[in-house]
C-alpha positions as MATLAB code, in Angstrom:
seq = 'XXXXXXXXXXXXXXXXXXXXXXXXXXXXXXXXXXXXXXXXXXXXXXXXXXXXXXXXXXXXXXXXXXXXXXXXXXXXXXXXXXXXXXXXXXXXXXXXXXXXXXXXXXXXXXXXXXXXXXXXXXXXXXXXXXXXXXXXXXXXXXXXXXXXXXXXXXXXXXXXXXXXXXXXXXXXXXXXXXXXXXXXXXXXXXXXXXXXXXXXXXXXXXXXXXXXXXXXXXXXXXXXXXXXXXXXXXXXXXXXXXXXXXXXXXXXXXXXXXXXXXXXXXXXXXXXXXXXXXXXXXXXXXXXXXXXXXXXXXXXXXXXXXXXXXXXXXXXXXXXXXXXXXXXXXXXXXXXXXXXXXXXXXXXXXXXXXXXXXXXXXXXXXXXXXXXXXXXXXXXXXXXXXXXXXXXXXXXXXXXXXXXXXXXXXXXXXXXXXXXXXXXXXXXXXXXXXXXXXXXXXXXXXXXXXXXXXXXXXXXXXXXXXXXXXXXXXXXXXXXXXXXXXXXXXXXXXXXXXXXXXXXXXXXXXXXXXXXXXXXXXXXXXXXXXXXXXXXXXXXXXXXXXXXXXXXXXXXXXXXXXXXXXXXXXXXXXXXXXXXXXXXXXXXXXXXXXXXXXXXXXXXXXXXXXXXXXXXXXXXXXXXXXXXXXXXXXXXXXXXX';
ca = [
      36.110   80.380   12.271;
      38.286   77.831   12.279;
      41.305   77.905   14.588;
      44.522   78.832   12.711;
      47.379   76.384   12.382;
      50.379   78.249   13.901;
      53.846   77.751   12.334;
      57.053   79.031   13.775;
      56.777   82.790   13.607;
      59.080   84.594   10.737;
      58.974   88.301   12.926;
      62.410   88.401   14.041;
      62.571   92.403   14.824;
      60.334   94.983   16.893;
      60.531   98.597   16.678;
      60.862   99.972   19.726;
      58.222  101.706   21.338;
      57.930  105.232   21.673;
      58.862  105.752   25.501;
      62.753  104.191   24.681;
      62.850  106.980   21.995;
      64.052  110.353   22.517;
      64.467  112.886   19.101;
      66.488  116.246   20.725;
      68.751  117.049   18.084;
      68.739  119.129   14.851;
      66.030  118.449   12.156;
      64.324  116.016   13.622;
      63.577  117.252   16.631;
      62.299  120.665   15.467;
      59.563  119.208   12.689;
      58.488  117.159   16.049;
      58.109  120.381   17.963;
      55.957  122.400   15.339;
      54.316  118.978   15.407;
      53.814  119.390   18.732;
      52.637  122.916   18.789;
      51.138  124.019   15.645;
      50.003  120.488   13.579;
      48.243  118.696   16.124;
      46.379  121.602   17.864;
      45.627  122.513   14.167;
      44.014  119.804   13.172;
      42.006  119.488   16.584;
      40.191  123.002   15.396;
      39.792  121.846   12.107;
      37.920  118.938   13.149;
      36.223  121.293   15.694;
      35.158  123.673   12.628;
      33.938  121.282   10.584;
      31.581  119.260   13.325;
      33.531  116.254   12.984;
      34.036  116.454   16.899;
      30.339  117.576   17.465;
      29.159  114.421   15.814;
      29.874  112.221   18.960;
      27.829  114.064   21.199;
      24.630  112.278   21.804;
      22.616  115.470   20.670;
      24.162  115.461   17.361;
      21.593  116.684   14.521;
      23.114  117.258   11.076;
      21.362  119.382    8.838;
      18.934  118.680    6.435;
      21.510  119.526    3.595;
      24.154  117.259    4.958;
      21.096  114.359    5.400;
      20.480  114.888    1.407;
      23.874  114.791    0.688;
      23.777  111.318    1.766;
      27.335  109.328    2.986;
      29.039  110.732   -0.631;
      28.496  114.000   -0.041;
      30.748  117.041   -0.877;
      31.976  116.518    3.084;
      32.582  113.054    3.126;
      30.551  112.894    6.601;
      30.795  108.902    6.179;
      34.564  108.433    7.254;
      34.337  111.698    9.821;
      34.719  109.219   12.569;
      38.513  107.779   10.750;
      39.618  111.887   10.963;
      39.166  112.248   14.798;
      40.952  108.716   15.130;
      43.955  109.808   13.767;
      44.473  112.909   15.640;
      43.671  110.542   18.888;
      46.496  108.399   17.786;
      48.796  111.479   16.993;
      47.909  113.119   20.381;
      48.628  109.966   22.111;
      52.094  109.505   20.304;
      52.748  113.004   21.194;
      52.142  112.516   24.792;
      54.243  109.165   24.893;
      56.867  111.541   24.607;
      56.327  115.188   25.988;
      53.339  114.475   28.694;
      51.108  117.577   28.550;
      48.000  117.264   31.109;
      46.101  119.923   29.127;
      46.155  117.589   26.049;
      45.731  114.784   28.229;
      42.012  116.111   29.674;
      41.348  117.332   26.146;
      41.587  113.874   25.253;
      39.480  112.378   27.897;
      36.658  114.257   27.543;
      36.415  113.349   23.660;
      36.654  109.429   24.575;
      33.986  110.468   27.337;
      31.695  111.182   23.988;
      32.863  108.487   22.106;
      31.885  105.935   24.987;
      28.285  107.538   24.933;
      27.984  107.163   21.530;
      28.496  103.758   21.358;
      25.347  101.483   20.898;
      24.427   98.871   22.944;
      24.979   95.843   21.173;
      28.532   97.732   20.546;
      28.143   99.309   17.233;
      29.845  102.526   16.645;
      29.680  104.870   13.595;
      28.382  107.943   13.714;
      26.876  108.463   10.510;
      25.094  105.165   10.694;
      23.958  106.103   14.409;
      22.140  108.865   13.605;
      21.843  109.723    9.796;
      21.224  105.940    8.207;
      20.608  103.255   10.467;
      18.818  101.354    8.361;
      21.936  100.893    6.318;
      24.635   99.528    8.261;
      26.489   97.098    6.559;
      24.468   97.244    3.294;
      27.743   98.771    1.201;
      31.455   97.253    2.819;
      32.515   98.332   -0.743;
      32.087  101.944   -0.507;
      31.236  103.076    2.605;
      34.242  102.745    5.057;
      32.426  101.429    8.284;
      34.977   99.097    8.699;
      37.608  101.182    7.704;
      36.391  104.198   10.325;
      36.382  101.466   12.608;
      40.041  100.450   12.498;
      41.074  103.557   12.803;
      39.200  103.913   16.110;
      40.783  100.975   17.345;
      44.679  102.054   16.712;
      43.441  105.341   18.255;
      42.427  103.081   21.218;
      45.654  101.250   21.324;
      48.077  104.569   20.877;
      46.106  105.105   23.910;
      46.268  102.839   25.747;
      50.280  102.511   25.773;
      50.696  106.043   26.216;
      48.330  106.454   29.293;
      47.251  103.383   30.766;
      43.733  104.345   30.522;
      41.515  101.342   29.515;
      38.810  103.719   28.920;
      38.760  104.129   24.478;
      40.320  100.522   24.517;
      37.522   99.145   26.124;
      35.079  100.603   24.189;
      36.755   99.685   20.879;
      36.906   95.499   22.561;
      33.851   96.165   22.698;
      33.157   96.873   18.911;
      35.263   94.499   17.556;
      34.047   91.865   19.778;
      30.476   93.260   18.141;
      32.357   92.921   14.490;
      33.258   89.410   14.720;
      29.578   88.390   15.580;
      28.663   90.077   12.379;
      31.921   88.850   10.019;
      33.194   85.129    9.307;
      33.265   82.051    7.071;
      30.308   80.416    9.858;
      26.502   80.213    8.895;
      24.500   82.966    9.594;
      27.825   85.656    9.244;
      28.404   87.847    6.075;
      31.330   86.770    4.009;
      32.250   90.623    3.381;
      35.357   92.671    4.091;
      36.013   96.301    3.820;
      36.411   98.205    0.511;
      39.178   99.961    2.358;
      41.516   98.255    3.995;
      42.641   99.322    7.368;
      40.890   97.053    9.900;
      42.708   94.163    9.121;
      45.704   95.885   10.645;
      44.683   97.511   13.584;
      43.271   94.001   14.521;
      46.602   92.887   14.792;
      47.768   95.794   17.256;
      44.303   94.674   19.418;
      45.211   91.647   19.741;
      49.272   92.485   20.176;
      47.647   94.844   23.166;
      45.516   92.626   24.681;
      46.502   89.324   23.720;
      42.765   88.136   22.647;
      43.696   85.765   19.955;
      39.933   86.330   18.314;
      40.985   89.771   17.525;
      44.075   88.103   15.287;
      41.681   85.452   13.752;
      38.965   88.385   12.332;
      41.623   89.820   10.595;
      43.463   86.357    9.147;
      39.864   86.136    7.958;
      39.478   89.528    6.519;
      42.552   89.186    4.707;
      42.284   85.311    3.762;
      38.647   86.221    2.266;
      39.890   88.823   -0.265;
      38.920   88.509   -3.523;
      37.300   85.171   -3.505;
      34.692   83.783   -5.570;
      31.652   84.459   -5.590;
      32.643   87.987   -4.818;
      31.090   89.489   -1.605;
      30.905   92.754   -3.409;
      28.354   91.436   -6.112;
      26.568   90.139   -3.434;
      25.990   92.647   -1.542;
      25.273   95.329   -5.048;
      22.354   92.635   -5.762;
      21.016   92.576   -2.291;
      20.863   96.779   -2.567;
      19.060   96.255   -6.254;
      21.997   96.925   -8.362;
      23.621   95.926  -11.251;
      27.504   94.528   -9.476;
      29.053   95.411  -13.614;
      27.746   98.922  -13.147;
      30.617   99.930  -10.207;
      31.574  103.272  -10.269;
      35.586  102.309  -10.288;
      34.846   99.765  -13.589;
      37.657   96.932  -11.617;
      37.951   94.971   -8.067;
      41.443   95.908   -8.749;
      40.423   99.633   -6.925;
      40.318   98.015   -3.630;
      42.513   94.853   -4.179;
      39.936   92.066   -4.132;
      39.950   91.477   -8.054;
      41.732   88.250   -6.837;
      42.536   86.190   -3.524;
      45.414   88.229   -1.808;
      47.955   85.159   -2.445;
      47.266   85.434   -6.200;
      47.868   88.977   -6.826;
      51.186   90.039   -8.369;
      51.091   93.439   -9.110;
      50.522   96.606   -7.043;
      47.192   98.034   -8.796;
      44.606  100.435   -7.586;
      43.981  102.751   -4.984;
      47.479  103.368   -3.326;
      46.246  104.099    0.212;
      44.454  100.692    0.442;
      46.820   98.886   -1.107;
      49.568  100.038    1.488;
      47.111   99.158    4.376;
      46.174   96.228    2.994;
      50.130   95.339    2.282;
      50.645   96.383    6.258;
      48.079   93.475    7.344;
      49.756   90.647    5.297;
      53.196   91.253    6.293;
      51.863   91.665   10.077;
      50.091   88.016    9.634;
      53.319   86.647    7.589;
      55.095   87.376   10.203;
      53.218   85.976   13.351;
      51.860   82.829   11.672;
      55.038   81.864    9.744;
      53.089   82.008    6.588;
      56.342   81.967    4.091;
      54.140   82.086    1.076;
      51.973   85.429    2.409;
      55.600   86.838    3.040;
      56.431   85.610   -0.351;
      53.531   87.405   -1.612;
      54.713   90.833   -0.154;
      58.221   90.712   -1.186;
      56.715   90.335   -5.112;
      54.607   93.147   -5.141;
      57.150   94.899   -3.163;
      59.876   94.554   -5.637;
      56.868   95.599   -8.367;
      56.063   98.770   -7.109;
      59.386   99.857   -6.548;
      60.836   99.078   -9.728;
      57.980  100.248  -11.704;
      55.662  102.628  -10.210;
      57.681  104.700   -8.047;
      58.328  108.365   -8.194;
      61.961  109.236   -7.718;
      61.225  111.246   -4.481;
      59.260  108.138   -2.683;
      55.862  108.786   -3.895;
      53.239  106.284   -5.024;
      50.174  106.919   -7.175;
      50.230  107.973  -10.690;
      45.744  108.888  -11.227;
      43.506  111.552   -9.801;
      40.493  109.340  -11.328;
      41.756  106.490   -8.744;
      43.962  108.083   -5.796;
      46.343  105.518   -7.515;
      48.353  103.225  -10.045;
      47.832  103.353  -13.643;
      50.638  100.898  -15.297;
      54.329  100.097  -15.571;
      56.424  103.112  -15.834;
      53.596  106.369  -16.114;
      55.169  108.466  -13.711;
      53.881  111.863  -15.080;
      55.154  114.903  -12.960;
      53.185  117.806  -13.199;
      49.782  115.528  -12.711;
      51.580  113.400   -9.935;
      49.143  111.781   -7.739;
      51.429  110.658   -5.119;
      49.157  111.242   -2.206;
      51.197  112.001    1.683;
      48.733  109.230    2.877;
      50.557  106.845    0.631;
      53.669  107.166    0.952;
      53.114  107.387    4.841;
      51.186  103.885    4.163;
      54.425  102.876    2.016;
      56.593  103.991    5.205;
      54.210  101.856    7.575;
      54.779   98.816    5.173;
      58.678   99.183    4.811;
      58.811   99.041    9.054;
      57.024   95.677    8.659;
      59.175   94.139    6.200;
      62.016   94.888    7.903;
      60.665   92.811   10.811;
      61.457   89.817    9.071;
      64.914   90.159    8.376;
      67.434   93.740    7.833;
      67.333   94.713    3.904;
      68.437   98.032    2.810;
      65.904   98.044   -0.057;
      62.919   98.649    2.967;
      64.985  101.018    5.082;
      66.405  103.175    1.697;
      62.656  103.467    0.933;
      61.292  104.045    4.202;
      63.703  106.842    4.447;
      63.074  108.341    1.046;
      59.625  108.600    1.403;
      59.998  109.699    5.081;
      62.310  112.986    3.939;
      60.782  113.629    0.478;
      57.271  112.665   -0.359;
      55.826  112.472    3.279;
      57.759  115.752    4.736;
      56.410  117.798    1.801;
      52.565  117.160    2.714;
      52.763  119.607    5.642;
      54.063  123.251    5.118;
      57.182  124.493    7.660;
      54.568  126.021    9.855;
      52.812  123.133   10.125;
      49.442  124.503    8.908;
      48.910  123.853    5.676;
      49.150  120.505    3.590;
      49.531  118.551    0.315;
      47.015  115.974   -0.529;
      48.861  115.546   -3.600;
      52.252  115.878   -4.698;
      53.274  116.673   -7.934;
      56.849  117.048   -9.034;
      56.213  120.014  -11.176;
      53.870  122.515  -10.937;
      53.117  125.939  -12.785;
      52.651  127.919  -10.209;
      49.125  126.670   -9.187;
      49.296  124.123   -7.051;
      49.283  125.224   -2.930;
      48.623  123.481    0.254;
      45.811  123.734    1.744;
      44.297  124.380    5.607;
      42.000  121.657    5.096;
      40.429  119.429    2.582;
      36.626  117.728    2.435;
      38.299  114.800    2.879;
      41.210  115.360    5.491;
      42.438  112.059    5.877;
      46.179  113.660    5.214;
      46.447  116.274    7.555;
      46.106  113.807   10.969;
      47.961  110.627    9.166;
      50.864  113.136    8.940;
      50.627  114.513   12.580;
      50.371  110.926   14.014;
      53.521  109.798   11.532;
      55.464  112.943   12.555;
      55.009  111.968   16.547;
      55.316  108.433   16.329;
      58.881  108.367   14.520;
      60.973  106.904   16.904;
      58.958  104.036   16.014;
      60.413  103.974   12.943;
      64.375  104.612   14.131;
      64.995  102.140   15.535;
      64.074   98.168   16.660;
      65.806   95.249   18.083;
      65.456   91.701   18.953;
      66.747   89.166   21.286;
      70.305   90.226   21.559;
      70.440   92.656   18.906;
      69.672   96.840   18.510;
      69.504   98.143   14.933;
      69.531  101.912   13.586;
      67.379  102.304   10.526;
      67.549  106.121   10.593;
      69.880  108.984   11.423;
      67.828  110.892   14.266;
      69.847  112.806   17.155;
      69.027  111.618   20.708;
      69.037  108.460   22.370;
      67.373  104.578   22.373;
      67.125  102.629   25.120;
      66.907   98.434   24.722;
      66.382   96.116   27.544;
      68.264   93.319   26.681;
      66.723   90.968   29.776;
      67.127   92.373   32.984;
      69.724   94.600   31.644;
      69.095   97.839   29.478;
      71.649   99.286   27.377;
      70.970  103.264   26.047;
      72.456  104.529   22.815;
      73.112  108.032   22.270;
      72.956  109.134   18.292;
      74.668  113.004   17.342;
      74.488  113.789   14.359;
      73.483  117.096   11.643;
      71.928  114.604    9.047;
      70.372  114.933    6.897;
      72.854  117.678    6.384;
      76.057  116.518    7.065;
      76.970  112.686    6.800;
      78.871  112.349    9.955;
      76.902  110.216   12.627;
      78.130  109.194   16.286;
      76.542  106.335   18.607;
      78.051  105.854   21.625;
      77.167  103.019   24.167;
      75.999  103.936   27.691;
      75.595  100.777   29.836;
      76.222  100.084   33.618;
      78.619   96.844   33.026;
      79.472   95.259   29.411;
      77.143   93.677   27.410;
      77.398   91.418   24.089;
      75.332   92.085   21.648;
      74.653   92.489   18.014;
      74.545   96.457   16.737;
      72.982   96.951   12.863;
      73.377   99.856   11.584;
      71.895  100.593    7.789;
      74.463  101.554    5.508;
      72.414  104.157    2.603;
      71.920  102.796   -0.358;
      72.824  105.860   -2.029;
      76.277  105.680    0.026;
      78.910  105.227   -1.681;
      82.242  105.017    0.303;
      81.133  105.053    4.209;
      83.725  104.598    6.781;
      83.609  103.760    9.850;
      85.482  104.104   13.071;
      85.107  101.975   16.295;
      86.670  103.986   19.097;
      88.640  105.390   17.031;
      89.902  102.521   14.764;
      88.837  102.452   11.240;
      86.439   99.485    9.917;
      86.500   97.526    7.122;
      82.798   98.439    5.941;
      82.455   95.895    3.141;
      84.223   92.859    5.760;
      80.706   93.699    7.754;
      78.433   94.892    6.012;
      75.246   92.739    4.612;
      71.914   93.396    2.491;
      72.679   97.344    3.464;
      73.174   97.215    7.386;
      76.715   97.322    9.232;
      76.600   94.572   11.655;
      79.044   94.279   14.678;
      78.734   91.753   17.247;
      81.265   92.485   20.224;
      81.118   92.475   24.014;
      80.297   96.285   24.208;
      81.566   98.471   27.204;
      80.362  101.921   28.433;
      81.984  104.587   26.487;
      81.875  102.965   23.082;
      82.296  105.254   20.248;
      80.991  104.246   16.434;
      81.597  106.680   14.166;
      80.105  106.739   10.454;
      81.096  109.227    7.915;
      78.509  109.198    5.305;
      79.873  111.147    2.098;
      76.837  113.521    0.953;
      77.274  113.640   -2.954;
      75.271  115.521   -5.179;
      74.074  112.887   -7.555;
      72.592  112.982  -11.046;
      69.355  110.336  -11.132;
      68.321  109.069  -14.306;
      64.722  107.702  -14.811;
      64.371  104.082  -16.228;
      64.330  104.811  -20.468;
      60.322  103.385  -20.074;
      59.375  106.733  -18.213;
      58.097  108.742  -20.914;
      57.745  111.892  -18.751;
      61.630  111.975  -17.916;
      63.286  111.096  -20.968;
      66.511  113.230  -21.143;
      65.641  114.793  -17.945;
      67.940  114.640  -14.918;
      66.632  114.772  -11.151;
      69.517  116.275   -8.298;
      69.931  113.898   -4.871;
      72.086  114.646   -2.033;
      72.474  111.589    0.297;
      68.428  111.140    1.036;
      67.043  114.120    0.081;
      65.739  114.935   -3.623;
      65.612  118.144   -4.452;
      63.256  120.509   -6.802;
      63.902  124.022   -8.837;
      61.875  126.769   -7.885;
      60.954  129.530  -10.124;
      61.403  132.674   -6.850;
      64.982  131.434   -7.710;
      65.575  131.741  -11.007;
      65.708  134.784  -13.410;
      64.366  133.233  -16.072;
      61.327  130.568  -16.637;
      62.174  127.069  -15.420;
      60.738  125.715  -18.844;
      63.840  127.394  -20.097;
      66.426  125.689  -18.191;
      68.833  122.806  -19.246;
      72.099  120.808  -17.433;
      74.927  120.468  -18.893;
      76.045  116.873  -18.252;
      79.222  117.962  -17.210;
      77.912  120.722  -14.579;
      79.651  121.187  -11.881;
      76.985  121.650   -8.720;
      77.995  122.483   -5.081;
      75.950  122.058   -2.140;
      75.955  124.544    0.692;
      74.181  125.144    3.973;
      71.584  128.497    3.855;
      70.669  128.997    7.640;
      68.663  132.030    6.567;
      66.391  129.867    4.203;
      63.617  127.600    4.536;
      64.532  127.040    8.350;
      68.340  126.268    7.387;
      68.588  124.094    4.355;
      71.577  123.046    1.998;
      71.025  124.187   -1.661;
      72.545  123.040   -4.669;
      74.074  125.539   -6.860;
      75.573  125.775  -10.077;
      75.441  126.859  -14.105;
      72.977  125.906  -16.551;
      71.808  126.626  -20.005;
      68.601  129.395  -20.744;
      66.937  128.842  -24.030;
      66.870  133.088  -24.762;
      63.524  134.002  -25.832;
      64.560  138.004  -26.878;
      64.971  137.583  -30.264;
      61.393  135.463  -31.127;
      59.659  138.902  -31.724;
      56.275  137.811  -33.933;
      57.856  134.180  -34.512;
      56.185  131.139  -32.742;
      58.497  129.151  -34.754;
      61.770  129.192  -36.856;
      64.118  127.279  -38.382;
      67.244  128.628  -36.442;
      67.863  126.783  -32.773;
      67.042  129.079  -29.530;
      70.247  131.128  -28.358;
      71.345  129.618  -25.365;
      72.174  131.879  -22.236;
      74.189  130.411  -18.965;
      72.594  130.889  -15.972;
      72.622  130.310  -12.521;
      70.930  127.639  -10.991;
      69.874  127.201   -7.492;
      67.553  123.627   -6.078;
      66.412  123.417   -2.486;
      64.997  120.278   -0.933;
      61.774  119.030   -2.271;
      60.300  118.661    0.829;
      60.319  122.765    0.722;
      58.506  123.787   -2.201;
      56.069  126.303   -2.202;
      56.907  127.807    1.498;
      57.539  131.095   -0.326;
      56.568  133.539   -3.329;
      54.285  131.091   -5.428;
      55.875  129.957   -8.716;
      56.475  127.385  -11.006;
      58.779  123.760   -9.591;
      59.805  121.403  -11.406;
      62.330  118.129   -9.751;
      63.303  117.344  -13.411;
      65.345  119.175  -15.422;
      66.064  118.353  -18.614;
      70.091  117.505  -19.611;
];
């Protein structure tokens, strides 16, 4: 490959990493401890039970029924490899922050069978170690070697900062170094890419980690080749003897290569890869200066948000796909919206807000943070969504464990890795994206300056930072300003702010000379808000949806007397928020009257020309995020006014 032309880079912020972070207030800090204690060990059994760990021992012989099965079978053996990954990179975050030398051992003694595993011209994949060797390589479109082996690689990296160990990076230099033999635009290389994109961005973290700029030219070319013509994926169907027109998923649009990245303007197909494959433009935008990749982003950005969105910060409409459908089908009660994502939606926003500070990323990345991610993993941190629906009839339950568990680990590793996501800074600047109690330390040069965040959100609006610093410092503080905010003040030391004098594109910027001691105090008004669906949204016409400051909340049926089909708003409804510290772990509910369609008086009538009597009744909504933690029942977020 070619060497790239570098322009002047466009990434202007970095979130900082998770050893500056420390979460030790309120909500926060408690989902990180059952994180800690109950998710992550969890999922390490799981992955025990179902012989995902077993298959990188060198003595690994799966049974004749898995062998039939072949790499679609009913347990999805072929991206085992991408499951233990992600709980690497979730143990490693956790460890960033609360060392644990138990976890630490347990750790390297599963890279110890990793290393063995590998092969020696650096290939590793256990399914095509042992089960099909014969086919490695022969379907990028399907089969996820690629995709398994990005994952491996961010495992490597996540441990890498959060041990110093060398020993799973090395092994994964190794297989990349081994991948870009194999991959490239030179003769005697395939021209191919993975039907699932994830490589592309852990690339870009190897090569952030170890500063080996062929890591960052594979994926430039992985990302560059996309969706040109002739299309690998033909290719590659004729070379195995069949028919390219005769793909299962009908469209290229599935996995995003129905066009050259550049060209594409709509978010379409399978939601995961599109949000990985998002991540890895935005990361190259942003380190080669390419304004027209980053121009590329913003456009399918403002697409999916505007048009294929779910209220609570969920993406993908389809079952059949794992994703998008068209403009405006948002159904509820068949709501795709799989936790993986909107975590990959949450992973995106971060990016784009490297390039410059726009409330339109953080609102979202907190939105789906509190609402559609949060509600993939029960309270006790055992069980888990793969889907998310925003009504159900009573029917729909999270699960231990899936065949295909790629949402239990992607949650534990988001979960411990969200100071990440709080917070990031550049030059002479620190900016707050979220609202997390407990402190963030930047070095600004040789000097490092530590800001301490109290607050109750997302239950009460009122949020404190207050500078700690050995001798003044000027600098530039951001702080984002809600979207859904509307009359913030703000007090520095005690003296109000005009917000609107400076505030910009959602963030409260301040640049001062800042001494130890300094006290900025936000008062964030918590509303409860009516949301209206765009009129196109056939599923939520004359429906109403309840928000209080970033959390949307749901109707449960435990709660309600009568059936929640039977329920209607008022517009004028008066509703009232109040703390419960006996429910759900201490949430605030929404309370107030609504309407009851009576269904006494229907004796031996299934219809009538007289109207349904209408009863008032009382109302209660708890945060979506909290559904079915309790007596199974119907939910529904949408209520109809």
């Amino acid at each position: 490959m070619e060497p790239y032309p570098h322009t002047a880079p466009l990434r202007r912020y970095t979130p900082l990493a998770l050893g500056a972070v420390s979460i030790t207030e309120s909500f926060w800090a408690e989902r990180q401890r059952i994180n800690r204690e109950r998710t992550i060990p969890h999922v390490q059994r799981q992955l025990a039970l179902s012989g995902r760990l077993d298959a990188f021992r060198r003595d690994w012989n799966p049974s004749a029924d898995v062998r039939a099965r072949g790499p679609w079978g009913g347990t999805t053996v072929m991206f085992w490899d991408s499951d233990v990954a992600k709980w690497i990179e979730a143990a490693c975050y956790s460890l960033a922050t609360h060392p644990d030398p138990a976890l630490d051992a347990q750790l390297d003694e599963l890279i110890a069978l990793i290393a063995a595993r590998q092969q020696p011209d650096g290939y590793l994949n256990t399914w095509f170690i042992t089960v099909d060797p014969e086919a490695r390589w022969a379907n990028l479109r399907d089969w996820h070697e690629l995709y398994c082996a990005g994952h491996l690689i961010e495992a490597a990296v996540a441990h890498f900062a959060a041990t110093g160990k060398r020993t799973l990076l090395d092994v994964m230099c190794r297989y990349a170094d081994y991948i870009a033999t194999i991959f490239g635009d030179t003769e005697g290389q395939r021209r191919g890419y993975c039907g699932h994109p994830e490589i592309e961005l852990a690339l870009v973290r190897l090569w952030r980690t170890t500063g080996e700029e062929r890591y960052l030219n594979l994926s430039r070319y992985f990302v560059d080749e996309r969706g040109r013509r002739p299309h690998y994926f033909d290719h590659e169907a004729r070379e195995r003897g069949e028919d390219p027109r005769r793909f299962w998923a009908r469209s290229y649009e599935y996995n995003q290569s129905h066009r050259p990245v550049r060209e594409q303007q709509q978010v379409v197909g399978h939601a995961v890869r599109a949000m990985y494959l998002y991540c890895a433009m935005a990361d190259l935008a942003l380190i080669d200066g390419d304004a027209a990749l980053l121009t590329t982003c913003r456009r399918l950005w403002q697409h999916l948000t505007t048009t294929r969105t779910y209220v609570m910060g969920g993406i993908g409409t389809s079952r059949q796909n794992e994703g998008f459908t068209s403009d405006y089908d948002l159904p509820n009660e068949s709501a795709y919206a799989e936790t993986c994502a909107a975590i990959g939606m949450i992973f995106w926003a971060q990016r784009m807000l490297q390039a410059g500070l726009d409330g339109s990323y953080g609102d979202m990345l907190e939105l789906a943070l509190y609402n559609a991610v949060l509600s993939g993993v029960a309270l006790d941190g055992e069980g888990y969504f793969y889907d998310n629906p925003l009504a159900s009839d009573g029917t729909h339950h999270r699960q231990q464990w899936f065949a295909c568990p790629c949402c239990p680990p992607n949650l534990a590793r988001i979960l411990a890795g969200l100071g990440e996501y709080a917070y990031s800074q550049a030059t002479d600047e620190a900016v707050v994206h979220l609202f997390v109690g407990g402190s963030a330390s930047f070095d600004f040069g040789d000097q490092r300056v530590t800001l301490h965040q109290a607050t109750r959100y997302p239950w009460d609006g009122q949020v404190t930072l207050m500078v700690a610093t050995d001798a003044a410092k000027r600098f530039t503080l951001h702080v984002r300003i809600p979207g859904w905010c509307r009359d913030a003040r703000i007090e520095l030391n005690g003296v109000p702010i005009d917000c609107d004098q400076h505030q910009a594109n959602g963030y409260l910027t301040i640049e001062r000379e800042w001494q130890h001691g300094d006290t900025l105090t936000l008062d964030l008004p918590l509303a409860v808000e009516r949301i209206y669906a765009h009129p196109a949204v056939r599923a939520d016409v004359g429906k109403v949806a309840i928000r209080r400051g970033p959390i949307i909340y749901c109707f449960e049926q435990i709660d309600h007397e009568v059936p929640l089909a039977a329920l209607s708003l008022a517009r004028d409804t008066a509703l009232t928020a109040r703390y419960d510290a006996e429910l759900l772990g201490g949430v605030v509910v929404i309370e107030g009257m609504a309407a009851a369609r009576d269904q006494h008086d229907w004796a031996g009538m299934l219809y009538r020309t007289m109207p349904p009597v209408l009863q008032p009744c009382r109302i209660r909504g708890i945060p979506y995020f909290a559904w079915d933690n309790r007596t199974p029942g119907a939910m529904s977020v949408w209520l109809p006014e």
